[in-house]
ROTORMAR-769243 format. One record per residue (C-alpha): residue in three letters; x, y negated, z negated. Coordinates in steps of 0.25 Angstrom, whole numbers. Example, Ala and Ser with C-alpha at 12.3 -4.5 7.8 and 13.67 -1.06 7.14 Angstrom:
% ROTORMAR-769243
 res     x     y     z
 Ala    49    18   -31
 Ser    55     4   -29
//
This chain:
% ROTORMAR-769243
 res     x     y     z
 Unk   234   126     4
 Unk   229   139     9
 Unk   217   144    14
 Unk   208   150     1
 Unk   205   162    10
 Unk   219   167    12
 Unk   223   163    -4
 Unk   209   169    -8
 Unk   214   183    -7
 Unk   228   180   -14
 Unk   221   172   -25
 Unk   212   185   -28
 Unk   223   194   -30
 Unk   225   188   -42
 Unk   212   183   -49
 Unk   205   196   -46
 Unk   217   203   -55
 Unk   211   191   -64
 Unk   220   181   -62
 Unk   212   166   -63
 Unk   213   157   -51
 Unk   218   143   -56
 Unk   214   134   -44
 Unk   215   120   -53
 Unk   224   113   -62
 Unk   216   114   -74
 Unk   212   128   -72
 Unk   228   129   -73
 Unk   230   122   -85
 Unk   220   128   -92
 Unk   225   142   -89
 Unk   239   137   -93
 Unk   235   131  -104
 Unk   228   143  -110
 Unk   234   151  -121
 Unk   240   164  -120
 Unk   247   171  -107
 Unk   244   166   -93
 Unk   251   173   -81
 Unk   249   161   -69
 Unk   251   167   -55
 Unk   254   156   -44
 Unk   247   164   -31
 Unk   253   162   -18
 Unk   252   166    -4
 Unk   266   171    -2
 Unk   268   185     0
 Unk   276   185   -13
 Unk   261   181   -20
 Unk   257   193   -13
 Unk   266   204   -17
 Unk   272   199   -27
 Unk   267   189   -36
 Unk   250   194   -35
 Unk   253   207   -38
 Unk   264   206   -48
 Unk   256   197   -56
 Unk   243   207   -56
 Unk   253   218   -58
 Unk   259   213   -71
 Unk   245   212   -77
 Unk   245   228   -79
 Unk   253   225   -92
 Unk   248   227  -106
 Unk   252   211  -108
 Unk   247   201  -100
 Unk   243   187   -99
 Unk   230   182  -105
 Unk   227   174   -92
 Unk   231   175   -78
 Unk   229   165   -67
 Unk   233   160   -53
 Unk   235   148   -44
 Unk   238   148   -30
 Unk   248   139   -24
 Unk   245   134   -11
 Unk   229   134   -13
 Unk   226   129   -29
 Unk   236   118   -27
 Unk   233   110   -40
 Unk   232   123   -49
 Unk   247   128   -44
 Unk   252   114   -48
 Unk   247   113   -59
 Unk   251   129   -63
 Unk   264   124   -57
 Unk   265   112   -68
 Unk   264   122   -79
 Unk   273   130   -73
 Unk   286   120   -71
 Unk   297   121   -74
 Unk   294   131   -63
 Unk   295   127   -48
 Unk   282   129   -41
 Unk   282   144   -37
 Unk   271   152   -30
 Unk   270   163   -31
 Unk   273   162   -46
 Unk   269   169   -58
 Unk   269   162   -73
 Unk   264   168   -87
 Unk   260   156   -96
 Unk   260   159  -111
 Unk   253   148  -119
 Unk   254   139  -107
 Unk   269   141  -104
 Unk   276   149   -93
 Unk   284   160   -99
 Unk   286   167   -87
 Unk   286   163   -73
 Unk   289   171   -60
 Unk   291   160   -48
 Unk   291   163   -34
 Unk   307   169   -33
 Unk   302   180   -44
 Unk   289   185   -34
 Unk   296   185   -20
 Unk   305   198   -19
 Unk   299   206   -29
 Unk   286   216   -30
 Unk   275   213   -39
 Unk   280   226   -48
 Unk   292   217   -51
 Unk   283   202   -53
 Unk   274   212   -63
 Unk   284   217   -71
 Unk   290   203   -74
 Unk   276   200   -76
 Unk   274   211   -87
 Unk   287   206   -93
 Unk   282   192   -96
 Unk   268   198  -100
 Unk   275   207  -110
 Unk   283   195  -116
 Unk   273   183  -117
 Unk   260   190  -115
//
């Protein structure tokens, strides 16, 4: 686990660009288990998280489609919430950073950990879009 002060930064990248902080499993599930789009960001404290995956994520929401919800867990501090997120996300292998969009509670799109490291946010928000425009 790591130190809330090092995470906290990291963490409010993300939900002051609105992103809600899942910390517990049934916050979790009840996001998942919403109806509509949910784009679920699985934080890290990797320098792939921090140029790539953060800012890709919040880039790809200046799109005319996006998810009805957005949301985040951080691995290595919100254990519980990241295994639970991780559950919903199988057959997947855990992955952090990771970004999934749920529609109607199902993953229709996933970007794991060897689709962040190696390219620049530009790259992880256009994917992004991509899916937005198709299941959003």
């Amino acid at each position: 686990m790591y130190p809330l002060e090092l995470v906290a930064p990291m963490s409010a990248e993300l939900t002051s660009a609105g992103f809600d902080a899942l910390q517990t499993p049934e916050q979790v599930d009840a996001a998942i288990g919403k109806e509509g789009t949910l784009l679920l960001v699985i934080n890290s404290v990797c320098g792939c998280a921090a140029a790539n995956a953060r800012p890709g994520a919040k880039m790809a929401l200046d799109n005319e489609k996006k998810p009805m919800q957005m949301a985040t867990v951080f691995a290595g501090v919100d254990a519980s919430a990241t295994e639970k997120a991780r559950e919903h996300l199988l057959p997947y292998p855990p992955s952090s950073p990771a970004i999934a969009l749920f529609k109607d509670g199902k993953v229709v799109h996933f970007l794991e950990r060897h689709h962040i490291e190696g390219r620049s946010a530009e790259i992880i928000a256009q994917n992004l879009k991509m899916a937005f425009d198709h299941f959003c």
